[in-house]
C-alpha positions as CSV (number, residue, x, y, z in Angstrom):
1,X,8.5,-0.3,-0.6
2,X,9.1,2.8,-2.8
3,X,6.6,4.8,-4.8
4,X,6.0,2.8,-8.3
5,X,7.4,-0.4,-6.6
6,X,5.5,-3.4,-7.6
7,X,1.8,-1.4,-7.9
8,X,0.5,-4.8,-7.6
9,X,1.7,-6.0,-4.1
10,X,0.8,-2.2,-2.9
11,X,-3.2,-3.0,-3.8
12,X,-3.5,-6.2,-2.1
13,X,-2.3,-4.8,1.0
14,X,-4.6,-2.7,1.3
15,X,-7.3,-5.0,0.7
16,X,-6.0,-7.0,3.5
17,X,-6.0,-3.9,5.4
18,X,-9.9,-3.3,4.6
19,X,-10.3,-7.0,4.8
20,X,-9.0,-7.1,8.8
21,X,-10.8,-4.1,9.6
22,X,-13.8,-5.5,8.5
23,X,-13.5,-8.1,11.1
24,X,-14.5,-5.5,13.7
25,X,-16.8,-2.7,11.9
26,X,-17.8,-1.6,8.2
27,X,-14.9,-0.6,6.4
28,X,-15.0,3.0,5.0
29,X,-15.1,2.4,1.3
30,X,-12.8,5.6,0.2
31,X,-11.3,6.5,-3.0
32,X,-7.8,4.6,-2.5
33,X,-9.7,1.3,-1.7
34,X,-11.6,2.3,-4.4
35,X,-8.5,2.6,-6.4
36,X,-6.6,-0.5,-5.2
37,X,-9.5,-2.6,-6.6
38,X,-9.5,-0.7,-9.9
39,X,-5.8,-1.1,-10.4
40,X,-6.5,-4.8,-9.8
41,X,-9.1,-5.2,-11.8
42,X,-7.2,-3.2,-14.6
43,X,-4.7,-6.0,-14.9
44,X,-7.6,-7.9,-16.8
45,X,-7.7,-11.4,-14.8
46,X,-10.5,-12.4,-12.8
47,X,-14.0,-11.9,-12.6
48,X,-15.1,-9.1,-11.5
49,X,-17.6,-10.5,-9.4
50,X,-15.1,-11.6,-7.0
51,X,-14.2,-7.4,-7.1
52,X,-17.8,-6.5,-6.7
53,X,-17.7,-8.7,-4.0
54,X,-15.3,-7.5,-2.0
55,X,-16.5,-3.9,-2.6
56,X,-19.7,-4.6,-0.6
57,X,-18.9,-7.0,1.8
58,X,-16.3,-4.7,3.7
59,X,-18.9,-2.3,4.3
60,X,-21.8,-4.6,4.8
61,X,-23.7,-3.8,8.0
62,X,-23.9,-7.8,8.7
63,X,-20.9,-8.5,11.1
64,X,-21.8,-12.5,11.2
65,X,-21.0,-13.3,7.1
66,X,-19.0,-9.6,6.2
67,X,-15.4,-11.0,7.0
68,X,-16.2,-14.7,5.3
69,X,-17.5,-12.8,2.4
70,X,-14.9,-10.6,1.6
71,X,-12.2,-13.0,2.7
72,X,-13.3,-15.6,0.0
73,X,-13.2,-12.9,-2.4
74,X,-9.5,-11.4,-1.8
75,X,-8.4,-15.4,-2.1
76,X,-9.9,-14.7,-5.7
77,X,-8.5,-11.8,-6.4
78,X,-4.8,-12.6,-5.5
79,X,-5.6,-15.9,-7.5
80,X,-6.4,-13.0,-10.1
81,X,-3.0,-11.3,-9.7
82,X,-1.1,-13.9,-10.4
83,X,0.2,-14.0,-6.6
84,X,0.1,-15.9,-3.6
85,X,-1.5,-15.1,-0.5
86,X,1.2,-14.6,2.5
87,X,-0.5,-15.7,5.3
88,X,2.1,-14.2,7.7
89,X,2.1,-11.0,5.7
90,X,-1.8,-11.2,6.9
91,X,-1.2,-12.0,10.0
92,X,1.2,-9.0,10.5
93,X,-1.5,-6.8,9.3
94,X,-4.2,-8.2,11.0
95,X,-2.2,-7.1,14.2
96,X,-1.8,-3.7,13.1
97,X,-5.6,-3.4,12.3
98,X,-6.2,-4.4,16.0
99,X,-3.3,-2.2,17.4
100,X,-4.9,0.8,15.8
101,X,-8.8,0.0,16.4
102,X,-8.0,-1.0,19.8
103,X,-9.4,2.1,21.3
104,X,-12.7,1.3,19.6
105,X,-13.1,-2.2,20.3
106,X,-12.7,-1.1,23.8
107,X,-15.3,1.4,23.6
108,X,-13.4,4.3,23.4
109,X,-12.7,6.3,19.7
110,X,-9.7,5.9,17.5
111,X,-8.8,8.6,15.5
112,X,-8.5,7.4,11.9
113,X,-7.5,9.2,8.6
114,X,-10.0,9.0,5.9
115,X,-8.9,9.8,2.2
């Protein structure tokens, strides 16, 4: 994708990005994820529970219910969009999450770029 290039598509992958990570640890809650869910929200569909939602649950310090959580609330918010989840899409992502974390979830530390 280009810069500009369907905005919309752009924010819900990085949701699913937080999303996946959240399977493993708190998510970070930085400015871009902060804007992703704005953008979203800005397109005036949804409630913004479902937002809200998401918001906390990535960083939620309870690992059992985080992922559920925020996972229910991403299936609202592309039902929000106007767009359908692609599960492969996900799935793809999911496997990037782990590629990159994999240091961590081994015990070890992974570098990762904070905004």
């Amino acid at each position: 994708m280009r810069v500009g290039e369907d905005l919309t598509a752009k924010a819900l992958l990085a949701l699913e990005e937080a999303l996946h990570e959240c399977r493993y640890q708190q998510v970070y809650r930085s400015r871009a994820l902060a804007m992703a869910l704005a953008y979203l929200w800005s397109l005036k569909r949804g409630d913004a529970r479902d937002f809200r939602m998401f918001w906390r649950e990535v960083a939620s310090d309870n690992p059992v219910l985080r992922f559920g959580a925020a996972d229910q609330a991403l299936e609202r918010i592309y039902a929000a969009a106007g767009r359908k989840r692609d599960q492969d899409r996900s799935h793809v992502i999911w496997s990037e999450v782990q590629d990159r974390l994999r240091p961590t979830l081994r015990g070890g530390s992974a570098s990762r770029e904070r905004t």
